[in-house]
C-alpha positions in Angstrom: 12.0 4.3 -34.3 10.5 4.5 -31.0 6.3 5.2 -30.9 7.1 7.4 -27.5 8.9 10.9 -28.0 11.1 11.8 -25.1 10.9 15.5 -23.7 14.0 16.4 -25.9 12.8 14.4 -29.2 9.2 16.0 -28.9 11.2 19.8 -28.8 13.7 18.7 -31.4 10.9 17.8 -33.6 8.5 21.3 -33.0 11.7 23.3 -33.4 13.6 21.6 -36.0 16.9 20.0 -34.6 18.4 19.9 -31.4 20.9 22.6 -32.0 18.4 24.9 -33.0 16.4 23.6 -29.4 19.9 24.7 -27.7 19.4 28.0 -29.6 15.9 28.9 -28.0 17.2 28.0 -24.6 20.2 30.6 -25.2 22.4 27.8 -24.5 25.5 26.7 -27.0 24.6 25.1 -30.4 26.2 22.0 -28.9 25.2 21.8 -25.3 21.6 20.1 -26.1 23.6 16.8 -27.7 24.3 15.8 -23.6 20.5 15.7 -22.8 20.2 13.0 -25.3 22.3 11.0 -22.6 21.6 9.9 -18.9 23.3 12.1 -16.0 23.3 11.9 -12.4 20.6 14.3 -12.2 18.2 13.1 -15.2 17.8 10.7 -17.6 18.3 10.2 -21.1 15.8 12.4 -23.0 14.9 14.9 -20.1 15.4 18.1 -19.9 17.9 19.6 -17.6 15.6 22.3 -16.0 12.7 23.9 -15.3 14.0 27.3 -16.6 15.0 25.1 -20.3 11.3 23.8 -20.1 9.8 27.9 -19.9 11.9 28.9 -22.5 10.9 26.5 -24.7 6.9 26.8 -23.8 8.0 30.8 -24.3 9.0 30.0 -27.9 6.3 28.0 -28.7 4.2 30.8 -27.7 5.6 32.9 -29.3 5.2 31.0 -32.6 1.6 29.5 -32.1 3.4 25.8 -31.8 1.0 22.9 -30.3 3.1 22.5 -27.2 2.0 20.9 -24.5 3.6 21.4 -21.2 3.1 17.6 -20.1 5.2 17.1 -23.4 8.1 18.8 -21.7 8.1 16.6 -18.7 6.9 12.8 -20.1 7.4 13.2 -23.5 4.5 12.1 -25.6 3.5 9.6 -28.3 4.9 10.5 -32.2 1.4 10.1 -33.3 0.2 12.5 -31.5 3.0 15.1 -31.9 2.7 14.4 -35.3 -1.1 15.0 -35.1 -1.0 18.3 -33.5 1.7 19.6 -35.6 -0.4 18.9 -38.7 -2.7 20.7 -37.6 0.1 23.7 -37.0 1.2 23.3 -40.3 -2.4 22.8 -42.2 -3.2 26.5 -41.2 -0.1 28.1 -42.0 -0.4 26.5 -45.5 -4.0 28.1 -46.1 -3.3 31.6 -44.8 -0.5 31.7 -47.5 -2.6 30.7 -50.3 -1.4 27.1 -50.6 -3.4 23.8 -50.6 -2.9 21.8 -47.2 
């Protein structure tokens, strides 16, 4: 298990899969798989666009999810996903009455 999250592992892992990541960009279910692999244009992990990268920043939004928009271009250490989404998580816990 890698220590550094690539652009699409760090969305995969705030958003909960990669099809639901292909979802949010209005894209087929399916379509995300191919950005786990290199192409001409990127490589393996990126994102295939700038327009992808705004709807998923949107989303997060939207949510209240710690992205950060650096994430979305170099990807970003597990710990500190991991970090920021506890913190994301802790919150949600107390404002429903649960223990974090």
């Amino acid at each position: 298990m890698s220590t550094h999250l690539t652009p699409v592992e760090v969305a995969e892992h705030m958003m909960g899969g990669i099809e639901a990541v292909a979802g949010i960009c209005l894209l087929n279910r399916k379509t995300a798989y191919l950005w786990r692999r290199p192409s001409n244009a990127r490589d393996a992990g990126d994102l295939p666009s700038t327009r992808v990268q705004r709807r998923l920043l949107a989303h997060c939004a939207s949510k209240g999810l710690p992205m950060r928009p650096e994430w979305l271009i170099w990807g970003a250490p597990r710990a500190e996903v991991e970090a920021a989404m506890a913190e994301y998580v802790a919150p949600q816990r107390v404002s429903q009455g649960q223990a974090a």
